[in-house]
N, C-alpha and C positions, 0 to 999 in steps of 0.2 A: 504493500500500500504506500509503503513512502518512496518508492519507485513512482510511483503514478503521480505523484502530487511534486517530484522533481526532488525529493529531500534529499537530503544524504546522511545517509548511514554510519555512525560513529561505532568502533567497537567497546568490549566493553575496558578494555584497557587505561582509554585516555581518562586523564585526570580532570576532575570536577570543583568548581571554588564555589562552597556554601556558605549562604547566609544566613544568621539566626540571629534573630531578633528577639531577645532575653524578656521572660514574661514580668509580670506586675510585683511578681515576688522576688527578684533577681532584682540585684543592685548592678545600678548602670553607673556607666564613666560619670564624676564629675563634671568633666570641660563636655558632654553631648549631653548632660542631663537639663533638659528644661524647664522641667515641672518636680517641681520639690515642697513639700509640707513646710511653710514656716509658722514656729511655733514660739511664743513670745512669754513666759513666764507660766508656761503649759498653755497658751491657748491658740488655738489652731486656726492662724489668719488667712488662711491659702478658703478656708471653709466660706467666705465672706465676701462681700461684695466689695470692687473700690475703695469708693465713698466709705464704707461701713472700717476698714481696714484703716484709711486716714484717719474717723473719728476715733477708734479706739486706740493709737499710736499716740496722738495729739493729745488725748486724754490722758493714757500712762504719763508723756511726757511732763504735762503742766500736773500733776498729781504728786510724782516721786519728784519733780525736781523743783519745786515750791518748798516741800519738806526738806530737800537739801539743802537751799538757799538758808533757809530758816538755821538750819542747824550749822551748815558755815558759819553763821555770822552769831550765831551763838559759843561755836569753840571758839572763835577769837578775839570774845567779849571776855574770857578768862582772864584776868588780869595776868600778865607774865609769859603768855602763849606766841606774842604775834614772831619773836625770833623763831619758833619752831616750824614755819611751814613748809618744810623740803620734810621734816620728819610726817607731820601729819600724812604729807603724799606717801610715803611710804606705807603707813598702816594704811591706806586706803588701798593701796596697789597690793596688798597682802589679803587683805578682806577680798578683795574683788577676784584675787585669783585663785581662792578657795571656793567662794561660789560660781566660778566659770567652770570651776573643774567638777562641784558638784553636780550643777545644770547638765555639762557634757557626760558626767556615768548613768544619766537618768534617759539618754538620748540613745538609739538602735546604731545610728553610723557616729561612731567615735575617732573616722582617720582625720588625720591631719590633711586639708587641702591644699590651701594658701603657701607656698612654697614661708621658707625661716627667714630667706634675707628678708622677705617683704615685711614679717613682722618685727624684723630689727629696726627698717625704717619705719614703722606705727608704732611700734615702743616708743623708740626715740624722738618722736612727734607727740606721742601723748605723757611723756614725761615734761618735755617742753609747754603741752600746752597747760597740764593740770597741777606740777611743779611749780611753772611761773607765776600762774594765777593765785595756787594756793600764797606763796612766798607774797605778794605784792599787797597783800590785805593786810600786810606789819604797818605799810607806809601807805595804803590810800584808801579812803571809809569803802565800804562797800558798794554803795548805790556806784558811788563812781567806776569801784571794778567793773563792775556790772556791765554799764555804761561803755566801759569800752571794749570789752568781752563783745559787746552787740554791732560792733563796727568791723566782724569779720565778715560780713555778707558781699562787701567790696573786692574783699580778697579772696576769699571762694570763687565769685566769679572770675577772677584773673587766675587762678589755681584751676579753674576747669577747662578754663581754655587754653593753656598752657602742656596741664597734666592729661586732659581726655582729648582735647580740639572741640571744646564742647563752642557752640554760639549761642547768643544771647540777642533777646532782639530788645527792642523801644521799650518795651513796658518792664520788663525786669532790671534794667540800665536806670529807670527811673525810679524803679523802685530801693534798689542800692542805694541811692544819693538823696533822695527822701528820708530813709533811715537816718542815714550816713550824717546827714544835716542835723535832723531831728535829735539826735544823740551827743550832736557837737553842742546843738542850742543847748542839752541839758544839763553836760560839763562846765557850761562855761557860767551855767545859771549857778551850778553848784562852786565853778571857783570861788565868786562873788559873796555867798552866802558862809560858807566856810572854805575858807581860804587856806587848807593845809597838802594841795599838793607838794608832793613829795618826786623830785627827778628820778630816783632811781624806782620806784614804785611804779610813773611812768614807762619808764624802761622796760621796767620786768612784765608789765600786762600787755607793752607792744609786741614784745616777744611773745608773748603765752598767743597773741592774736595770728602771730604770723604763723606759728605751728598748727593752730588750730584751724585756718585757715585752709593748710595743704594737708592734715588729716581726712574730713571729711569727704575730701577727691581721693587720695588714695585708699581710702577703704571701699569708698563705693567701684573702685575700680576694680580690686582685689577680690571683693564678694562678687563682683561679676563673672568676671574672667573667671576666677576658682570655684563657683558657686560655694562658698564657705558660710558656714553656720554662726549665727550669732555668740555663743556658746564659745565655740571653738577662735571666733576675734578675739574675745574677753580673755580666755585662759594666756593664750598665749601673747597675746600684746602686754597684758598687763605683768604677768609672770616674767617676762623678758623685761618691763619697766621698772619693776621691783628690782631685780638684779643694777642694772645702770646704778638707781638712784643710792642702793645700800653700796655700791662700789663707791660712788661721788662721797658719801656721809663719812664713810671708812677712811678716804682716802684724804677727804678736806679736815676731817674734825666738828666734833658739836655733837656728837650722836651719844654719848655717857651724857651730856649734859640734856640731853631733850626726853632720854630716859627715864633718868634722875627725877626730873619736873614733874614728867607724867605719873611717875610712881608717888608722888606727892600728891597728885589731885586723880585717882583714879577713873572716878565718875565722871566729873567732866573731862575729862580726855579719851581714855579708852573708850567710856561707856558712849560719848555723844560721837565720838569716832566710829564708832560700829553700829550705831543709827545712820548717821551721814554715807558712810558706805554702804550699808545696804541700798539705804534709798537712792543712791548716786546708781548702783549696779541697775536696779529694777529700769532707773528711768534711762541707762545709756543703751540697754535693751530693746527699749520703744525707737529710741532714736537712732539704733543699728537697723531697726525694720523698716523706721523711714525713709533710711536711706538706701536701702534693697528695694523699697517699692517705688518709692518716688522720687528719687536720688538727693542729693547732697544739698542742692541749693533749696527744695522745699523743705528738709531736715533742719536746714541752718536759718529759713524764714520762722519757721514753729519754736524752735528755741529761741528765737529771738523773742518772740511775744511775750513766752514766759518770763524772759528775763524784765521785760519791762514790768511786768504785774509782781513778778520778784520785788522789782525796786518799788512800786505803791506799796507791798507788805512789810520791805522794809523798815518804812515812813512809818507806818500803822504801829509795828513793834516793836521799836530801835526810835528812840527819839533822836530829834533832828532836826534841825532848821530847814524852813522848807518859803518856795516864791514860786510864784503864779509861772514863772518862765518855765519851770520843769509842765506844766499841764501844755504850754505848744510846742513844746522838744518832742512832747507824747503822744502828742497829734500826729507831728510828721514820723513820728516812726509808723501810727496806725497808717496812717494814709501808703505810706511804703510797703505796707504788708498788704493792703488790698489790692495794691498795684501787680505785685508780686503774684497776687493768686489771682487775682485779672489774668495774667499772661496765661496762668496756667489752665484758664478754664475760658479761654477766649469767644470759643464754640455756643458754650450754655451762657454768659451773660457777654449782651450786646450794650455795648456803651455809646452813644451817637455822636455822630464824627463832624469834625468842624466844620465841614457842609452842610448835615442836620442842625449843628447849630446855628449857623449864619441864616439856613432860611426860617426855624425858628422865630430869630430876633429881626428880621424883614417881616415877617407875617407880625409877629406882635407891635412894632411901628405902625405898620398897616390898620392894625384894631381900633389902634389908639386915636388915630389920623379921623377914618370914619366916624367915632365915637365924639368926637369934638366937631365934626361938620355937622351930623345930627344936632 
């Protein structure tokens, strides 16, 4: 029959290349796997809609890192704490690498993804950015840290384009600089009112901005490429940062003495250190899922919010001198974040373009016009 139809006849000799396609229950390659369960403090967001997946992130976020905020600025209300903050990152980078590794024995695929150099450079960017920061609250109040913590959304953007080739169009450009302003307005409202800037505290939070700034891209870039579990970021970024900073401690000095202190005031150090880290872990969790779903620069728009409502809770709980300028610093940052998610939902809200407005305000001249000849 395969005579009649022209075929031709193979014996059965020659060699054959098969393909199998591994079933639901076989683990596939990381670098071809698509679809993967992401699970956020056991809850299973892959199950969820969009929409539904950003309100629960955003929520985690502003929940655990409101309580963080809070209890920062609580250990370094202690009187005697504010030289210790390279130690504090330390117990926080210990906390947080015990429950990465706990979260990771609780989880079915436990390999390593992410190749080690890469976590050497997110070590070393997140020691940068959560070291510097922690350190800088010795020399500049809070609200202010804050404040310029929130002026990495500039540099993100210049780290995406850079580090992904990512572009950025009109309305996110706008919304940077919006912020960016809004944030300068409320520094400079805050020089005026208490005037204890400090240069090298300066320094130290410019620095914590720049790292933080080229974290956020190289993680989301890492979790892509490697499809790498949130879990599995934590353990070993952080575990690798812990190393750094106990080598730096060991190797500069200060570390009997920050001991010492702590063994003095157990409760509030230990004990509000292992509150502040956990809630610091829960909430970098939401904002590692953020950044898996909706990348980096909406990850660093939602932190940013919170950090403004950070700073009104501040005010609320931390007395403080306070002037009307901070309420339009706070404007332009909201206005910046609506801008921001403008870009991002362009499709579903239609904003009217200066051609709708011009003939608008031509028809309403027009109204007025008629109304007066009447």
């Amino acid at each position: 029959m395969s005579a009649k139809y022209g075929l031709v006849s193979y014996n059965s000799s020659r060699k054959h290349i098969s393909i199998s396609i591994p079933s639901s229950t076989e683990v596939m390659s990381p670098h071809i796997k698509s679809v993967e369960e992401l699970r956020v403090l056991g809850i299973n967001l892959s199950s969820f809609s969009s929409p539904m997946q950003f309100f629960i992130c955003v929520a985690g976020v502003f929940l655990f890192y409101l309580i963080y905020g809070y209890l920062q600025e609580l250990i370094f209300s202690v009187e005697g704490f504010k030289p210790f903050g390279w130690y504090l990152t330390l117990i926080q980078f210990g906390f947080y690498s015990i429950f990465g590794l706990v979260e990771l024995q609780l989880t079915q695929d436990k390999r390593r993804r992410i190749p080690g150099k890469t976590y050497m450079i997110i070590a070393f960017l997140t020691v940068g950015t959560m070291g510097l920061s922690n350190t800088s609250l010795g020399y500049l109040n809070y609200p202010t840290q804050v404040i310029f913590k929130c002026c990495k959304l500039i540099p993100v953007m210049i780290g995406g384009v850079f580090i992904q080739g990512k572009r950025y169009n009109l309305a996110d450009v706008s919304a940077a600089l919006c912020m960016s302003l809004g944030l300068i307005w409320f520094t400079l409202a805050d020089s005026k009112v208490a005037p204890n800037f400090n240069v090298t505290g300066v320094l130290l939070i410019s620095l914590a901005l720049c790292a933080d700034a080229a974290i956020g891209n190289v993680q989301e870039k890492a979790m892509k490429l490697h499809n790498g579990s949130n879990s599995e970021m934590v353990l070993y970024s952080y575990s690798i940062g812990f190393v750094y900073i106990l080598t730096g401690l060991l190797c500069v000095g200060g570390l009997r003495t920050a001991v010492a202190f702590c063994s003095e005031h157990p409760l509030t150090t230990y004990g509000y250190a292992f509150l502040f880290s956990l809630t610091g872990y829960f909430g970098i969790s939401f904002v590692l899922a953020l950044i898996k779903l909706f990348g980096a620069l909406v990850a660093v728009t939602v932190t940013t919010g919170r950090k403004a409502m950070t700073v009104v809770l501040s005010f609320m709980f931390f007395s403080k001198p306070f002037t009307f300028q901070y309420i339009w610093g706070g404007l332009l940052v909201l206005l910046g974040i609506f801008l921001n998610v403008y870009s991002k939902n362009q499709d579903k809200m239609k904003l009217p373009s200066i051609k709708d407005l011009r003939s608008w305000l031509l028809t309403g001249k027009k109204v007025r016009f008629l109304s007066q000849n009447v």
